[in-house]
C-alpha positions as CSV (number, residue, x, y, z in Angstrom):
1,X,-24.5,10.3,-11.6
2,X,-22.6,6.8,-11.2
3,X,-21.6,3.9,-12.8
4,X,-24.8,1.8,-11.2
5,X,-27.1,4.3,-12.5
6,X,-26.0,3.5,-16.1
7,X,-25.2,7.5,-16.9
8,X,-21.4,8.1,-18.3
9,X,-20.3,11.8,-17.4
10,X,-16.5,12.3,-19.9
11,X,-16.1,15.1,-17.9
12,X,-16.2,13.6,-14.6
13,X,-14.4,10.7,-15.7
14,X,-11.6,12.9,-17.1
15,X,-11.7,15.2,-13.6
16,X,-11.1,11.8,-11.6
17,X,-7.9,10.7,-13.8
18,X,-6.5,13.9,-13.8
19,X,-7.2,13.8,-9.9
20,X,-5.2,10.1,-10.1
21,X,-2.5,11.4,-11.8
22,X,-1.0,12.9,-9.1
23,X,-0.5,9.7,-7.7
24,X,2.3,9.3,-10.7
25,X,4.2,12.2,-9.4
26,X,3.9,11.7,-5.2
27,X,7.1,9.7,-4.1
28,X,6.4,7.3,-0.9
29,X,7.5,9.4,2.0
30,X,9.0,6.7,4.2
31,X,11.2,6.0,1.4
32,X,12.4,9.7,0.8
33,X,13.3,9.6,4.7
34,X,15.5,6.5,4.2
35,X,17.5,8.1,1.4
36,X,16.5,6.6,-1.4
37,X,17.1,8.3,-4.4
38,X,14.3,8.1,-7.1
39,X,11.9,6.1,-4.8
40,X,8.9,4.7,-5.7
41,X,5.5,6.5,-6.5
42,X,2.2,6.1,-4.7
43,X,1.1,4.5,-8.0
44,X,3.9,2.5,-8.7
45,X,3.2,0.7,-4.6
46,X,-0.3,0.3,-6.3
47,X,0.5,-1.2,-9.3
48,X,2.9,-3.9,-7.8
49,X,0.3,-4.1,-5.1
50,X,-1.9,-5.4,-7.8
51,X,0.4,-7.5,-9.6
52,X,1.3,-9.5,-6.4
53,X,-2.2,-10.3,-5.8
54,X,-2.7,-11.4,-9.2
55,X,0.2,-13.8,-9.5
56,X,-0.4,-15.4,-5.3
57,X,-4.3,-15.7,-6.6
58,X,-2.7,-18.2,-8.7
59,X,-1.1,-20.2,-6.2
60,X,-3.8,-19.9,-3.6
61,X,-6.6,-22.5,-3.3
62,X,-9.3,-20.2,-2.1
63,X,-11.0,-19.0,-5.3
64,X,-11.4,-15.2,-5.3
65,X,-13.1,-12.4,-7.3
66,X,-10.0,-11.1,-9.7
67,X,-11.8,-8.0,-10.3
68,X,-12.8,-6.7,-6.4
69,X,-9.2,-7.6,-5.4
70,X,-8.0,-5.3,-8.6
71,X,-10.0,-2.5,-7.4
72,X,-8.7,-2.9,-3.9
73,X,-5.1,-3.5,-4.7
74,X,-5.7,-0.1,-7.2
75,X,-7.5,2.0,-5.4
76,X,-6.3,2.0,-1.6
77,X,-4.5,4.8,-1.7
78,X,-7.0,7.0,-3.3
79,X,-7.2,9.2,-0.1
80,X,-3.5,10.7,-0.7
81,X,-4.5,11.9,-4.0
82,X,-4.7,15.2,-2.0
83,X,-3.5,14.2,1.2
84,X,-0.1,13.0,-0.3
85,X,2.0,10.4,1.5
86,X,2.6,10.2,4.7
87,X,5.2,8.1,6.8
88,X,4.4,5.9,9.5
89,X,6.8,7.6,12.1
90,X,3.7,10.2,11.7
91,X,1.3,7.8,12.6
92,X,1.2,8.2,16.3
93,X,0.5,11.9,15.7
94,X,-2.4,11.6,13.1
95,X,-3.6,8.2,12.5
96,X,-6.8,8.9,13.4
97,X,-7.1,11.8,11.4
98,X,-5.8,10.6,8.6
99,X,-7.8,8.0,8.3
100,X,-11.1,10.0,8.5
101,X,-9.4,12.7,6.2
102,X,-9.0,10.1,3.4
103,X,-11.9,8.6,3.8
104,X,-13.5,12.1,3.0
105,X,-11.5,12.5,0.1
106,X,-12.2,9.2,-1.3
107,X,-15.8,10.4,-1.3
108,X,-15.5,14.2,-3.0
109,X,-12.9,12.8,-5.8
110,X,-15.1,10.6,-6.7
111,X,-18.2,11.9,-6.3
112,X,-20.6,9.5,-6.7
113,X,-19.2,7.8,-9.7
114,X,-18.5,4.6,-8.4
115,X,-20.4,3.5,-4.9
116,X,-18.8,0.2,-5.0
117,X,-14.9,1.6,-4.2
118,X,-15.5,2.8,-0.7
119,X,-17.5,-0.6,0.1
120,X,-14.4,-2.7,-1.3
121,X,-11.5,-0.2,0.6
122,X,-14.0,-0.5,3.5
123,X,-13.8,-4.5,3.2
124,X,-10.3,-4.4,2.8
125,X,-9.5,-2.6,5.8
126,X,-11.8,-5.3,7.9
127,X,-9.6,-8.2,6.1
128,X,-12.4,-10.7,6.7
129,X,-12.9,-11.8,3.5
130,X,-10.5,-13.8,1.4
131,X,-10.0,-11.0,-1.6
132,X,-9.6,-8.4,1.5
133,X,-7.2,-10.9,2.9
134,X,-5.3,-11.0,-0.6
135,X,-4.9,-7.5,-0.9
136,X,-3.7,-6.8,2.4
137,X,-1.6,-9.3,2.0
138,X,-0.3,-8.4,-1.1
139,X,0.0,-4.9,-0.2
140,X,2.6,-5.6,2.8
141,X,4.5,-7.9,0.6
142,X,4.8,-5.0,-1.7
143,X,6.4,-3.3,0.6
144,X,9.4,-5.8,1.7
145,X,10.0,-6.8,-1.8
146,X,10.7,-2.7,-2.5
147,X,13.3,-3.2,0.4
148,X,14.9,-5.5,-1.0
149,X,14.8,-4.1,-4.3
150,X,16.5,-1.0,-2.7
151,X,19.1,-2.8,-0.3
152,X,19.8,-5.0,-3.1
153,X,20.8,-1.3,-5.7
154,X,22.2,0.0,-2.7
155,X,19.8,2.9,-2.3
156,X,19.3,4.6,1.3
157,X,18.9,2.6,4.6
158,X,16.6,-0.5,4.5
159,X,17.7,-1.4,7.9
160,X,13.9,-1.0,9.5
161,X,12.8,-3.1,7.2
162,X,13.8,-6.3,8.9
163,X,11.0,-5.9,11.6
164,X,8.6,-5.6,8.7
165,X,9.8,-9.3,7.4
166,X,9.7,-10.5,10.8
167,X,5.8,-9.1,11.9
168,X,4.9,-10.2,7.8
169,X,1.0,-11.4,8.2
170,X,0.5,-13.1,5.2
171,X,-3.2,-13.8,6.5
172,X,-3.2,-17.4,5.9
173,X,-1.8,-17.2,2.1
174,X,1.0,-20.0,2.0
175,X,2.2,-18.9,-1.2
176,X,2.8,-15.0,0.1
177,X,4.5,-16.2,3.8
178,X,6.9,-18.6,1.3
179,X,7.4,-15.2,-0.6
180,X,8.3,-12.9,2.5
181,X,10.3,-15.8,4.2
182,X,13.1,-15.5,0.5
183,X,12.5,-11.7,0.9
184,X,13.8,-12.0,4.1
185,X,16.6,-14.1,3.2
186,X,17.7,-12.0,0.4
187,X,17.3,-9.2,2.0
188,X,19.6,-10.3,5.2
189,X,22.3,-11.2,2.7
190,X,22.2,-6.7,1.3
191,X,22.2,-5.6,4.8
192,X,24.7,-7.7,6.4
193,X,25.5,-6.7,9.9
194,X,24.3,-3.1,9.2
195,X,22.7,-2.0,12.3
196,X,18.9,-0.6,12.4
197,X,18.9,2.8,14.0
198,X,15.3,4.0,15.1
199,X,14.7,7.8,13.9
200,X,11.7,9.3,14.2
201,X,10.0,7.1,16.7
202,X,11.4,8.2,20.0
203,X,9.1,10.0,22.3
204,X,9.5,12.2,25.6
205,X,8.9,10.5,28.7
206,X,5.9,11.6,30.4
207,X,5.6,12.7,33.6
């Protein structure tokens, strides 16, 4: 059954947000690494996700559909409802797996309930159109703004995160590059002259 065919299942419904609760309890891993005590949760990146898309929608002059960009900025991390989080120094080791892995999870959690969540986390991941580009953008500025929210309470080493300021995308949103480029600023002024130290991205030299 699914939501196009018009059926409601409770019990499905009930199995999928008990499912999505465990996004509530799964901390960000790249934030554990850093030392940050009490760091976000997978659903809290997803909720500020979302509220950054809704607030630069209002600033942007390309007119988008609120409701596909709320499902995308919602639901992109639906694949670590099992997988968990993982942190990008473990990239090189299992993007490609990972990717396909949550992609199959995406599809047994839900089941069938909603078709149209893959096709929008499939359009988000192409950033073509301008509510993928939104999202994605929103989504990165997330995750600078939580840097500085950390450097700025003095919780772990947000050093790494200057790259991430200086590589933003914002996709062709004015408002969100005017938003990184303050981040940026701020987030200078918390770090100071700390030095960024690169663990957990070295690799052996081949031979």
């Amino acid at each position: 059954m699914n939501a196009e065919q018009g059926r409601f299942d409770p019990a499905q419904v009930l199995t999928l947000f008990m499912e999505l609760n465990s996004l509530t309890k799964i901390r960000r891993a790249g934030w554990v690494l850093m030392g940050v005590s009490d760091a976000e949760t997978i659903s809290d990146h997803c909720y500020e996700t979302a509220l950054f898309a809704v607030v630069l929608s209002q600033f942007w002059e390309e007119p988008v559909d609120l409701r596909k960009v709320l499902i995308m900025a919602l639901f992109h991390e639906l694949g670590e409802v099992r997988l968990m989080d993982l942190p990008r120094r473990a990239g090189r080791y299992v993007k490609t797996a990972k990717k396909a892995a949550e992609h199959e999870i995406m599809m047994d959690v839900l089941d069938g309930l909603s078709p149209e969540i893959p096709l929008l986390l499939e359009e988000m991941e192409k950033k073509e159109t301008p509510e993928a580009r939104l999202c994605e953008a929103a989504e990165e500025l997330q995750i600078i703004f939580k840097a500085l929210v950390y450097a700025k309470e003095n919780r772990g080493d947000c050093t790494e995160y200057r790259e991430d300021v200086k590589n933003y995308n914002s996709l062709g949103i004015q408002p969100a590059h005017e938003l990184a480029k303050l981040i940026g600023e701020k987030l200078e002024g918390y770090l100071g002259s700390k030095p960024y130290w690169p663990i957990g991205y070295t690799a052996r030299k081949q031979s």
